[in-house]
Backbone as a chain_set.jsonl record, in Angstrom:
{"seq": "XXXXXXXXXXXXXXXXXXXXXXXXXXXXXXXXXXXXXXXXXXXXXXXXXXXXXX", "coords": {"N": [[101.25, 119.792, 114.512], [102.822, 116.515, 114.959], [101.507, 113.156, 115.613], [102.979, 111.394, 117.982], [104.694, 107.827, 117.721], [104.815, 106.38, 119.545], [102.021, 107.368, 120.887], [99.876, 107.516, 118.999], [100.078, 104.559, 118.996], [98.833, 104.022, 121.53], [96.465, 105.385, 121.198], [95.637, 103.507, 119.264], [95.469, 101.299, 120.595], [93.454, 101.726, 122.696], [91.439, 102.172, 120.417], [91.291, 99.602, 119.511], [90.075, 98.131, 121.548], [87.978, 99.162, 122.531], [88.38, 101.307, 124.401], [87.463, 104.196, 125.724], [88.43, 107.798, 124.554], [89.279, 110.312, 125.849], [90.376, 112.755, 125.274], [90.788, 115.909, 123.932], [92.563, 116.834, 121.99], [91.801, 117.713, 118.701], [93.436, 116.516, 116.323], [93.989, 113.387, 117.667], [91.303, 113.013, 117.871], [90.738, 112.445, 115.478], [92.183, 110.345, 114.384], [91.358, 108.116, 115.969], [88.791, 108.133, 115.348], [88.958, 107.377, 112.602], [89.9, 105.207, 113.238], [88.339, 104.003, 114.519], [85.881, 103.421, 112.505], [86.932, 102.01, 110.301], [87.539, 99.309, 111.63], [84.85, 99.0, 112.011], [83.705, 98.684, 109.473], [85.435, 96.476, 108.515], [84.446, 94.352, 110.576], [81.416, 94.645, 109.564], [82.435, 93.495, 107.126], [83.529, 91.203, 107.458], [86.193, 90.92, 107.483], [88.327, 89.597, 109.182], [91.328, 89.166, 110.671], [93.296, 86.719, 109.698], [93.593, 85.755, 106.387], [92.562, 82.311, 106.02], [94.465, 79.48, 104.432], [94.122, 77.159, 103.383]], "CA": [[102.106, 118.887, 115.252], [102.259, 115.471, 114.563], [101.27, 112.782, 116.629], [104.545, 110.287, 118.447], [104.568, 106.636, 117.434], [103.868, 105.782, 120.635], [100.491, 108.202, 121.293], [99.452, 106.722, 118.098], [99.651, 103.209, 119.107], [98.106, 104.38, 123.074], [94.766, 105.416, 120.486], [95.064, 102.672, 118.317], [94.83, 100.45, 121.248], [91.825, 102.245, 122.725], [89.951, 102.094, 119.546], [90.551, 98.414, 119.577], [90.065, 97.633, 122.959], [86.696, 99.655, 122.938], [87.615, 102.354, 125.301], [87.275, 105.907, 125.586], [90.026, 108.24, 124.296], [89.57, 110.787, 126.837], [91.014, 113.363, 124.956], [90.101, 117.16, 123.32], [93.038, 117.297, 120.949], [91.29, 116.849, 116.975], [94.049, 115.578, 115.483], [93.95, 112.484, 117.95], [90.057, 112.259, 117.94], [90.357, 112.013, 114.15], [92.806, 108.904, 114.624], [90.664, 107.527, 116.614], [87.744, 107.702, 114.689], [89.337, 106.668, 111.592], [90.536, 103.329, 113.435], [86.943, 102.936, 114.877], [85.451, 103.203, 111.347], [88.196, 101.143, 109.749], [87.306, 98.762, 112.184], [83.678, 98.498, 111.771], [83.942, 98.373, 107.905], [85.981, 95.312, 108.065], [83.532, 93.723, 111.289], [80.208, 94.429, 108.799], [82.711, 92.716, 105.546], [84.128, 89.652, 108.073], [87.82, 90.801, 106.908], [89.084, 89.652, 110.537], [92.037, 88.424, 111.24], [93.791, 86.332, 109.101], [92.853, 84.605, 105.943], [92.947, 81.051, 106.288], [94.946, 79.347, 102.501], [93.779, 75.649, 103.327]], "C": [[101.684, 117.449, 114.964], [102.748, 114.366, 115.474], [102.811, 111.767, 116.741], [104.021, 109.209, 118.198], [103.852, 106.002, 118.335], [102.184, 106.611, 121.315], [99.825, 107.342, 119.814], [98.748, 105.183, 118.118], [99.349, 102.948, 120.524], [96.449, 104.276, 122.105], [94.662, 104.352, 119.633], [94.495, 100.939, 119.486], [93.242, 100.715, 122.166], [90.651, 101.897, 122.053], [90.155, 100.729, 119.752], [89.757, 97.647, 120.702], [88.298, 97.759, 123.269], [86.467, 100.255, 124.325], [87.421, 103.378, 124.919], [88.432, 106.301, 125.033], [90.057, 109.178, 125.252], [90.326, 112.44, 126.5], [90.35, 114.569, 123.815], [90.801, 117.437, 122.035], [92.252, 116.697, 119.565], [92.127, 116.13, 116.152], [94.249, 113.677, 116.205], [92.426, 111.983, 117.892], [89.747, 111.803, 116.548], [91.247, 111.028, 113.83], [91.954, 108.196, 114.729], [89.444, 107.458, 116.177], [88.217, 106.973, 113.494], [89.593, 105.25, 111.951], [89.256, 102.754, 113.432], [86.221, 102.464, 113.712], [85.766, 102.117, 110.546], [87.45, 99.919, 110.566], [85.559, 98.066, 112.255], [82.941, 98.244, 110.754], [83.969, 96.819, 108.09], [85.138, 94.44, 109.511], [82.212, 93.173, 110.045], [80.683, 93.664, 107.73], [83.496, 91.128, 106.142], [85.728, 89.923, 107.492], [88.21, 91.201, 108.316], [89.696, 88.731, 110.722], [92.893, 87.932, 109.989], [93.66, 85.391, 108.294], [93.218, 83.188, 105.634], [93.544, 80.535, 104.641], [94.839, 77.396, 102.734], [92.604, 75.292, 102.701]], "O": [[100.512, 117.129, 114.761], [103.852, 114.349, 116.019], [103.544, 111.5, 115.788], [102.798, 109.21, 118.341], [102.809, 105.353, 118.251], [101.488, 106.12, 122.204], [99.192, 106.327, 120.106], [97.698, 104.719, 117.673], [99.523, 101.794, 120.916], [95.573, 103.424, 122.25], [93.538, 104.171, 119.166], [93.69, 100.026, 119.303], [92.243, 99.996, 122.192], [89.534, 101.545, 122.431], [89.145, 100.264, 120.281], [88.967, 96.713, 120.574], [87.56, 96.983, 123.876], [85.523, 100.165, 125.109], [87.186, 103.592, 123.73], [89.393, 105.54, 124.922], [91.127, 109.03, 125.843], [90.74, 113.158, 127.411], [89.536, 114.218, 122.96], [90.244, 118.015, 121.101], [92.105, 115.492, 119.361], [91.732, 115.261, 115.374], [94.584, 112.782, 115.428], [92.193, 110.774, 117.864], [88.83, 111.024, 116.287], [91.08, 110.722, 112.649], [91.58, 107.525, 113.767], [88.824, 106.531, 116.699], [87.801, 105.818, 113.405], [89.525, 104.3, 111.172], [88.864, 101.728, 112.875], [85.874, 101.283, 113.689], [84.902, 101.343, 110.134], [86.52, 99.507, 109.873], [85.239, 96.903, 112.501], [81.821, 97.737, 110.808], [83.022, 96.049, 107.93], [85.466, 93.285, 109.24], [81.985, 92.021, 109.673], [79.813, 93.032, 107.13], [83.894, 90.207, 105.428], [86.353, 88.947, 107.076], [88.397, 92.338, 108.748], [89.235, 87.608, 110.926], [93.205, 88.831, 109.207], [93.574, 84.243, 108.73], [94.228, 82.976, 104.963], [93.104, 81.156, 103.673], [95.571, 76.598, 102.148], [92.28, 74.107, 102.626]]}, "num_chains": 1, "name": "protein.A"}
């Protein structure tokens, strides 16, 4: 089963937010890790946000 647009972007705000997900299903905890990862990649490489062209 595959996850709804909106459950998707419920865990993608979680992972950014830095809460819990709260949740047993694997196909959402493996969202949700993938974002956190994703996320702490581009923290440790400074690719945040938007790059400045001045």
């Amino acid at each position: 089963m595959s996850l709804s647009s909106h459950r998707q972007h419920k865990i993608y705000l979680a992972a950014t937010m830095g809460y819990g997900l709260g949740s047993d299903d694997p196909e959402e905890l493996a969202l949700y890790e993938m974002i956190k990862k994703e996320i702490e990649t581009d923290s440790k490489n400074r690719h945040i946000g938007i790059p400045r062209t001045d």
